[in-house]
N, C-alpha and C positions, 0 to 999 in steps of 0.2 A: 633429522639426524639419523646415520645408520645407527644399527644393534652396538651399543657399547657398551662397557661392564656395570653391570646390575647391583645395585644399592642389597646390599646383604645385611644392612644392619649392624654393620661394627667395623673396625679398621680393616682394609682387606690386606692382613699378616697372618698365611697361613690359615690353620684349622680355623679361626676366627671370621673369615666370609664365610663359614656355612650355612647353608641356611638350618632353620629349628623351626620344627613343630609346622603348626597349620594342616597338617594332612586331611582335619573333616573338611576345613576351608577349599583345598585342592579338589577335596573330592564332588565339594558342590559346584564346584565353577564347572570341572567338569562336566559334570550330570545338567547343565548351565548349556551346555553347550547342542548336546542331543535333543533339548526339550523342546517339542511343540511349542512352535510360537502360534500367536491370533493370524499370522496369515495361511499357516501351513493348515493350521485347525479346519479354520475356511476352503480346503484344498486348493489354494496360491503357495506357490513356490514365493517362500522369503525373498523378496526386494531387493534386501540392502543386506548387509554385513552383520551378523549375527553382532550385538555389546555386550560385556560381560563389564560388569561397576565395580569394582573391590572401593568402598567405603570407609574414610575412617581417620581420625586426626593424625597430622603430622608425627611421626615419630612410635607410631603405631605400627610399623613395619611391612606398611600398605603397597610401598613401591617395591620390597624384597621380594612380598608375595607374587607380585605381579612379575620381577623377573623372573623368579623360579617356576610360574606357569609357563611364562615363554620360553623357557628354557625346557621344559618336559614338551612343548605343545608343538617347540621349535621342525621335527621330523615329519608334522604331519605338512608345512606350510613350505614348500619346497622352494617358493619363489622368494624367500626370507623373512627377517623379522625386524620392523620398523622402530623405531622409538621418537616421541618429538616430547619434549617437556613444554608446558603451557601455562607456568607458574614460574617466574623467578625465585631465587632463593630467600630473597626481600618481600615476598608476594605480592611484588606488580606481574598484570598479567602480560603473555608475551604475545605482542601483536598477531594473529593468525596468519597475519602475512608471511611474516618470518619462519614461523612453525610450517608453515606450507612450501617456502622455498627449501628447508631442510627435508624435508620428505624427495622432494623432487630430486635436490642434490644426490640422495642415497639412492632414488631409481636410477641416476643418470640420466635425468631429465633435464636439458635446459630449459630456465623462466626467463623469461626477456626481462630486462632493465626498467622497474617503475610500472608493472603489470601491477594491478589494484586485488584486492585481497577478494573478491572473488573471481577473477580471472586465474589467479593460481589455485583458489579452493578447486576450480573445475578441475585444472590440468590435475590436480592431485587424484580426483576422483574417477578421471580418465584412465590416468594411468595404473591405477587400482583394478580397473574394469574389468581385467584381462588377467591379472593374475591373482595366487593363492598364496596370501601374504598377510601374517599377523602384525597389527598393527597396536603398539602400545604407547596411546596416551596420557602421559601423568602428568598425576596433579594439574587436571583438570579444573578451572573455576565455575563453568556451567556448563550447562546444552549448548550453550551459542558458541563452544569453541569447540565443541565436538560432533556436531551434526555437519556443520560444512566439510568435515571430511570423509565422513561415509559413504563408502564407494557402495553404487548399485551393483553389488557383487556378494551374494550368499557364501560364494569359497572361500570370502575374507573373513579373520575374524580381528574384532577389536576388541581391545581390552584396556578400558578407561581406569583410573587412577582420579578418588576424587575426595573432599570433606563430606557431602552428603551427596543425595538424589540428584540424577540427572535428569529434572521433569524438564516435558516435552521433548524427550528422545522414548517414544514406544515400547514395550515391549520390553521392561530392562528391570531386571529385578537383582538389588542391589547384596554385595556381602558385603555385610558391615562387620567391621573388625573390631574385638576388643582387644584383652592382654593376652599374652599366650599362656598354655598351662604351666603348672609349677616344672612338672619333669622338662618340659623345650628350655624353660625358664634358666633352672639349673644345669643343664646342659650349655645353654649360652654363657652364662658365666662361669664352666668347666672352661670355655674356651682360651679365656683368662688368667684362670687363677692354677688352672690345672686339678687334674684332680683328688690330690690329697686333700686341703685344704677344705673343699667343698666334703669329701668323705670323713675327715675328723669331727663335724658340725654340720649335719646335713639338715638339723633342724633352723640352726643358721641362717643357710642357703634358702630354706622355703621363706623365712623371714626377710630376708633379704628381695625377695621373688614379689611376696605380699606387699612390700611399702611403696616398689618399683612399678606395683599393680601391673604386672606382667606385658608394661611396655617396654619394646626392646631398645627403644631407643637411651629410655633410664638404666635399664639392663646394661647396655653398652660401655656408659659412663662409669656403674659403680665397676663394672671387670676389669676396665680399663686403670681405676684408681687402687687396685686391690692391684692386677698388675703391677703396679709400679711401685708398692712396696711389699713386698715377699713377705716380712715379718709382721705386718696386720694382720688378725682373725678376723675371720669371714663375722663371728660373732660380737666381735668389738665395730664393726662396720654396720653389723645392724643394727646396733645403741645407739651409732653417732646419727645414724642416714633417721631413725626415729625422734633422737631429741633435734633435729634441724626443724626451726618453727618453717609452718605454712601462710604462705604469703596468699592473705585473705582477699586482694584482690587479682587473683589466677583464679578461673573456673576447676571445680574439683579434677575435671579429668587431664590437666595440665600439673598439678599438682606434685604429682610420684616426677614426672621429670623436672619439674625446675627443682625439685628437690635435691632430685644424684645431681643437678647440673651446680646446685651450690656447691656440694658435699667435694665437688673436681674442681672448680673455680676456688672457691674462699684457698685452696694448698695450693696456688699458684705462686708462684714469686711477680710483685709488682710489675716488673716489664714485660713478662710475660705474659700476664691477666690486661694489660693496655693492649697488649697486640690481639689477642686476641679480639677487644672488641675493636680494633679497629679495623679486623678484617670481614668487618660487617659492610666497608667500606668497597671490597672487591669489587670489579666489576663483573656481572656475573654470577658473584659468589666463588670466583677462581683466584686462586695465589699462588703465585711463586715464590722463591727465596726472592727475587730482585721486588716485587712487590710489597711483599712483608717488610723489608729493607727501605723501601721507601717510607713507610706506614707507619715504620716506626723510629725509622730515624737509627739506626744500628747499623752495621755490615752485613753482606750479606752470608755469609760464612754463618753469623750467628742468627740471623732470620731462618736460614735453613736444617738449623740445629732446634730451634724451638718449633719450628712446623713440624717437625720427624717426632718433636715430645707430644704435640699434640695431637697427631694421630694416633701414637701409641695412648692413649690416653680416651679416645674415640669424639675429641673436640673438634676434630677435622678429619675427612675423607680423603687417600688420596686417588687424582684423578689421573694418569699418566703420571709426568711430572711435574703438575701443579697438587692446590688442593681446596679444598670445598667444605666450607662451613654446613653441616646437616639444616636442614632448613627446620626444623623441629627448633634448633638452637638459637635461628635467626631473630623475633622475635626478645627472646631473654637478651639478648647480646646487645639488642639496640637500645631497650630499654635500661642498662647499663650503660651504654656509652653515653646516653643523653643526659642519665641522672651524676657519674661518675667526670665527664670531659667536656672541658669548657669549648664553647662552640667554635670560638677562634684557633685553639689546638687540632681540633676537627680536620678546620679549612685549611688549615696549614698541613696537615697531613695526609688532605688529599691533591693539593698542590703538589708536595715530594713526589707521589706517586705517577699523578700526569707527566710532571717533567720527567719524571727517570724512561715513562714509558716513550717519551718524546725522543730521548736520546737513543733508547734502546733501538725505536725505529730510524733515526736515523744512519745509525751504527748496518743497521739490517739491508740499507739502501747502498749504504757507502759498498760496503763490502762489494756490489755488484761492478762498480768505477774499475776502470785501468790503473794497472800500478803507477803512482807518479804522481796521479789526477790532485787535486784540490780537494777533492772530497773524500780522497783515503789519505792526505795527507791531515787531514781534519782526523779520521777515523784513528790512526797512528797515539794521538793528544788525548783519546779519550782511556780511562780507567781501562785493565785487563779484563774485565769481571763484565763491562755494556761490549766488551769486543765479540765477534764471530770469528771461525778459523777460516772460514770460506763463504761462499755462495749460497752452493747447497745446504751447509746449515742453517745460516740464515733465511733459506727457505722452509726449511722444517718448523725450523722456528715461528715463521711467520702464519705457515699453515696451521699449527697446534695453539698458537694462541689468538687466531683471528675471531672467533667470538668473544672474548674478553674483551679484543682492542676494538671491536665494534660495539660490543655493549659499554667500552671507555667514553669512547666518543660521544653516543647517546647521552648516558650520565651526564657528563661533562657540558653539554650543549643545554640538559634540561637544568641544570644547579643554576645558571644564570648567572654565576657569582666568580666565573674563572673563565670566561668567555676569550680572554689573551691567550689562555693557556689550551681551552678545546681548540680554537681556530688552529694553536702550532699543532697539534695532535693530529688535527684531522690532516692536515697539508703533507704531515711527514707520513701518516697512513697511508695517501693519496699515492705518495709517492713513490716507497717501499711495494706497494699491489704494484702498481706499475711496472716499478724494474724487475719485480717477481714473475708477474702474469702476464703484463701487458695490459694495453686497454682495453681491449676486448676480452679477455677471457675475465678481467675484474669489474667489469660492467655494471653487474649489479649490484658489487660491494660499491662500486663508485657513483653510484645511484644516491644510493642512502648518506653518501658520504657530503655529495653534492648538497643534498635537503639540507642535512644540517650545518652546512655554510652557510647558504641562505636565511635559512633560522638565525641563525647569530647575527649576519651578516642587515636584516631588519630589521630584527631590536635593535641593534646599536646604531642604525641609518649609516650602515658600511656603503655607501651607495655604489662602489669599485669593486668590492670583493660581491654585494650584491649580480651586479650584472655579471661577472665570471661564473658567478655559480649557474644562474638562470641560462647563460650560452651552454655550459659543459651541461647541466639539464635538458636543455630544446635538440641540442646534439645528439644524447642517447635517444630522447622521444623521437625524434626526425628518422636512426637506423632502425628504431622500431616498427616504422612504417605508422607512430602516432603524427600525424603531420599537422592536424590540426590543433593537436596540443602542443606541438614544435613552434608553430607560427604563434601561438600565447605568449608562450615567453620569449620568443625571439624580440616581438613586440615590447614587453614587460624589460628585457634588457637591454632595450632601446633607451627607455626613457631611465632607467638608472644609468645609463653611459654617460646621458646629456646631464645628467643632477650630479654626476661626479666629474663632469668634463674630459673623459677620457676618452681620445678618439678614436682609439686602437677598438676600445668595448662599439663605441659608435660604429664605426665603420665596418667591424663585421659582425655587431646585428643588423645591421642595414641589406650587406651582403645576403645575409641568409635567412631574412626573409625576404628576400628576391628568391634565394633556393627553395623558398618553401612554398612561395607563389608557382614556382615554375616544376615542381613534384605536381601541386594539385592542379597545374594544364593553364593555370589564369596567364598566359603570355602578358598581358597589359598590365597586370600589376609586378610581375615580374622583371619584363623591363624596366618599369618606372622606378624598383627599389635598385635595380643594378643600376639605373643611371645616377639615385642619388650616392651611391655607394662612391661611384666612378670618381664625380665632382668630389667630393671630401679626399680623395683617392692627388685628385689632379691640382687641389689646393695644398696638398701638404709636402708635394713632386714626389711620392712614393710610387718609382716607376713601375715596379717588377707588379704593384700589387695592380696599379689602374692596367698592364696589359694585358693581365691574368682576368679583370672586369673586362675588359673588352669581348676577352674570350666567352665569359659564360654569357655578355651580349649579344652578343653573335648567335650565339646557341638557341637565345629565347628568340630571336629572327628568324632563324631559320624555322623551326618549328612553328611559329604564328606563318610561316610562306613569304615571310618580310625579306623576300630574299636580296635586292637595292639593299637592306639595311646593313641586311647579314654580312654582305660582302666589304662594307667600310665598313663595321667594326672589326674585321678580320682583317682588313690593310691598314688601324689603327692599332691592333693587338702586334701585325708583325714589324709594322715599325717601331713601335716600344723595344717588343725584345731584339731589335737588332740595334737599338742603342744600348741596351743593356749587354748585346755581345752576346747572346745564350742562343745561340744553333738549334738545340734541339726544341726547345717551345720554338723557333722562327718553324724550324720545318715542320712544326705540329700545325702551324697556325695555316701555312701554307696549304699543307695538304685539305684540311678542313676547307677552307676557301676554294678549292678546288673542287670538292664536292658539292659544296651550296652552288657553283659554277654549273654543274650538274641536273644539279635539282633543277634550277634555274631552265636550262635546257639549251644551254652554251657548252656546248661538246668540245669543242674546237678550243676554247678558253679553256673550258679545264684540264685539256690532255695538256697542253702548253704549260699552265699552273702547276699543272702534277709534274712532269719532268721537272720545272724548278725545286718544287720540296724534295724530290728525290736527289740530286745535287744538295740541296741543304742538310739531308739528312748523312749521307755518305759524306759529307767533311765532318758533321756533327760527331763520327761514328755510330747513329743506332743501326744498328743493320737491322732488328727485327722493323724499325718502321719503313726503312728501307723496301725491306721485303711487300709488306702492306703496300707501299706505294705503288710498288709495282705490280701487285694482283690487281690495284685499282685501275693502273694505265691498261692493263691487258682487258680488263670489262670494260673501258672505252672504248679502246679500238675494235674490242668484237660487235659494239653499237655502231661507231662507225664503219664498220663492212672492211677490216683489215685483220683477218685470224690469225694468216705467218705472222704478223709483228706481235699479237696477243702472243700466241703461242713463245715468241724469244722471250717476251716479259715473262711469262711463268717460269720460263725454266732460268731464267736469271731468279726469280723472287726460291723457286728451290735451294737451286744453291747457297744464297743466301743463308735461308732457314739452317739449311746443313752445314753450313761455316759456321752458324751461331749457335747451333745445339755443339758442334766440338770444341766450341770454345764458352762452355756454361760455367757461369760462373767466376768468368776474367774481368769482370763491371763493363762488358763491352755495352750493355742495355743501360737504360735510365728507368727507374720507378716509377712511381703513380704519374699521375696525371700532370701537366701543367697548371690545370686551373682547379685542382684541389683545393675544399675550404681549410687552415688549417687548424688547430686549436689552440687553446690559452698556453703560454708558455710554459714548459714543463723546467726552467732552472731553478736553480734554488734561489 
């Protein structure tokens, strides 16, 4: 992920993000940085990327620290400043895979589709190679998610975020973080309460500083609770924040914060103490008002009005316009919901949640449909509140929330227990990337999206949704140039097309792996899969698709030298399409057979053949094949010993060109190929 706004340790309202205190800390990582390492000692120029460790429990104000270094450190590092989080807010860890496509995303680096988690550790480290670029990893769980990114690059520097030591990364001597001093202390809570309050009772304030044992994250909460009622004494707050008993099994240095975190929770009002823990449920650890609203079952008007109390309050961060449980909190929150909400309330509230997001994407998809269509007449029927005004907002939208709705997905797919409800999630995700990006530029979001069809689509022996996913899988491996892992599962959705009976699935993994025989050169196995493709093709009378087999028969013919073969299935492909009545595949078909004519070494046939596709193509209207046809008849005739007639075919196939370039854009051409494979149907 690029550089985005830095965890500062309390709501970001005003004087309230700034940062406090740390300055010996600053000053060491500094001096951290200039130090002789064991290579330079040795007189070897450093290897790898200088690391710098800030250590230190959640809530310790270990990630503040760390943006505020990248933020002083920011002028020296011209090529910019990195950030990848490697800790969810739930602390599951976050696949490196992921953390390494977000890096690459913020180089403007494309990852290809289904690239394995050290193929993109490399590209990350490649692309580091070359430049002078700070890199801040947090919340870190080991070495083993921070070593594979270290670029063999001394001008870079890193700066890890982590609970303790990062043994076996070299070299790396850790600041470990405790509470900050009383005066950062009391200045943080100036931030809050202002500073009368703190100046009336400044003995108070140290008290206050003391029980919070000068974590800022406890810091945060009691300023935040003092905030919100003006007429509290700073010294009546540090009676109450003392006589709150210590929950004996919290380790001591968790203690000061679940303490302020009662002292803010026990003044809630009950629906607003459930919501909260139910946005433990985020995906992510992200909310919005429509999220909170599903979660808890309210409007969303009022979800958005207790997320604004909660930040003022410093129980949530806001993120743009979402918001984000502090991860210090996450822990207390879940252990709460688990002891506090019945399991079934749970699951039902993360049902709300899916469905809203289901609607919400498809609200995001519609929007893209022509006025009129069936799917903005759908769009019309839904609530104001799931509507977009336009397009482009609902692309905004879908960009700003596409980590959430892919970390939805995931969730939703490992819960096991709403698998109805991932499968609509993922299909309407699917679909939204699509009408947004297209399918290629969502490739890799549709990657992952794919897996977790399959996933579902196994456990439950979906054997139909099985073999779709495993095609739109071997499809991106296949543009990847992975072919031999294309040919896997092409195979693999073979035999779930036959256990679901579907011969649509059948027949074109059949087709493609004949495509994937005929990438890796096997002509013989290539043909045999387009022959059987053909047969199920010729038993079902699906004309258009047995001519379009023809064609790519023909293909693998020609290329094995089979050229007798080549030539009947290319007077089998043009008699299909000219009972189907489609011109432009006849003239395609044509001209091809004129070439294998060619190859063959029948000059005379195929100049004969080529005039015919060129008549086909001119009633067809494509004039650009047109044009082709006739660069081909003029490289005939200059074989057989006739240049004037070559020469009148070029300057016909010019003209042509320049009638077609003045006329770009009038649909006078036809698109892709004829014998294009295509993919799983995209309706609803």
């Amino acid at each position: 992920m690029a550089e985005q706004a830095v965890d500062r340790g309390g709501p970001a309202h005003g004087d309230r993000a700034r940062f406090f205190g740390r300055e010996r800390e600053l000053a060491a990582l500094r001096a951290d940085i200039e130090r002789a390492g064991l290579d330079t000692l040795s007189g070897r120029k450093a290897p790898r990327a200088r690391v710098l460790l800030i250590a230190g429990r959640p809530g310790s104000g270990r990630t503040a620290l760390a943006g505020e270094l990248a933020r002083r450190l920011a002028p020296e590092y011209p090529d910019g400043v990195l950030r990848a989080r490697l800790t969810e807010p739930d602390g599951r860890r976050v696949p490196l895979e992921q953390a390494a496509r977000g890096l690459l995303d913020a180089l403007s680096v494309a990852s290809p589709p289904g690239a394995d988690e050290d193929q993109l550790t490399e590209m990350v480290r490649e692309a580091l190679g070359t430049r002078r670029t700070l890199l801040l990893l947090d919340d870190a769980a080991g070495a083993d998610q921070v070593d594979p990114l270290l670029p063999d690059n001394p001008d870079c520097l890193v700066v890890a975020v982590s609970r303790g030591p990062l043994t076996g990364i070299p070299d790396v001597r850790p600041c470990t973080l405790g509470g900050l001093d009383v005066k950062s202390s009391i200045e943080l809570l100036c931030g809050y309460t202002g500073s009368v309050r703190i100046t009336v009772d400044p003995q108070a304030a140290e008290t206050v500083a003391e029980v919070c044992g000068g974590q800022p994250a406890a810091l945060v909460l009691v300023g935040g609770w003092l905030a919100a009622r003006p007429k509290a004494s700073v010294a009546g707050t540090a009676r109450r924040l003392k006589s709150l008993p210590d929950d004996e099994g919290q380790p001591a240095s968790v203690r000061p914060l679940a303490r302020a975190f009662r002292l803010a929770y026990e003044e809630l009002p009950q629906p607003a103490a459930r919501l909260l823990r139910l946005l433990t449920l985020a995906p992510a650890g992200l909310a919005d008002a429509h999220t909170a609203s599903a979660l808890a079952g309210c409007s969303v008007s009022a979800a958005q009005a207790t997320l604004d109390d909660f930040a003022s309050l410093g129980l949530v961060r806001p993120v743009g316009d979402q918001y984000e449980v502090p991860g210090a909190l996450m822990p207390l929150l879940r252990s709460l919901l688990e002891a506090e909400d019945r399991s079934a309330e749970v699951q039902l509230a993360r049902a709300r949640m899916l469905e809203r997001t289901v609607r919400r994407l498809q609200s995001c998809r519609a929007v893209t449909e022509p006025d009129g269509s069936p799917a903005r007449r759908r769009l019309a029927g839904l609530p104001r509140a799931l509507r977009f005004p336009n397009a482009p907002a609902a692309a905004r939208w879908l960009d700003a929330r596409l980590p959430a709705l892919l970390a939805s997905a995931r969730l939703a797919v490992a819960d096991g227990e709403l698998d109805t409800l991932a499968r609509r999630l993922i299909s309407a995700l699917v679909r939204a990337l699509a009408a947004h990006r297209g399918t290629e530029a969502a490739a890799v979001e549709l990657y992952g999206l794919h897996q977790l069809v399959l996933d579902v689509a196994e456990r439950r022996g979906l054997h139909r949704e099985q073999a779709a996913a495993l095609l739109n899988l071997a499809d991106l491996d296949a543009r990847t140039g992975r072919t031999e892992e294309a040919l896997a599962r092409y195979r693999a959705a073979l035999d779930a097309g036959r256990a679901a009976h579907d011969p649509y699935a059948t027949g074109r993994a059949m087709e493609s792996v004949g495509g994937a025989y005929e990438e890796l050169g096997d002509w013989q196995r290539a043909a045999d899969w387009y022959g059987r493709a053909l047969a199920q093709r010729q038993a079902r009378s699906e004309r258009a698709d047995e001519a379009r087999l023809y064609g790519r028969l023909a293909g693998v013919h020609t290329y094995a030298g089979r050229y007798g073969e080549a030539l009947r299935a290319w007077r089998a492909a043009m008699a299909g399409y000219r009972r189907l009545g489609d011109l432009p595949s006849q003239a395609r078909a044509l001209s091809e057979a004129a070439r294998v004519q060619e190859y063959a070494g029948r000059p005379e046939e195929s100049l004969h053949t080529c005039r015919e596709a060129v008549e086909q193509a001119r009633r067809a209207g494509d004039v650009r094949l047109q044009a082709a046809l006739q660069l081909r008849l003029a490289d005939t005739l200059d074989r057989l010993g006739d240049p004037a007639a070559a020469r009148l075919h070029r300057t016909t196939a010019d003209r042509l060109l320049g009638e077609e370039g003045l006329a770009e854009g009038t649909g006078a051409g036809t698109g892709g190929s004829a014998c294009e494979i295509r993919s799983a149907s995209g309706k609803d």
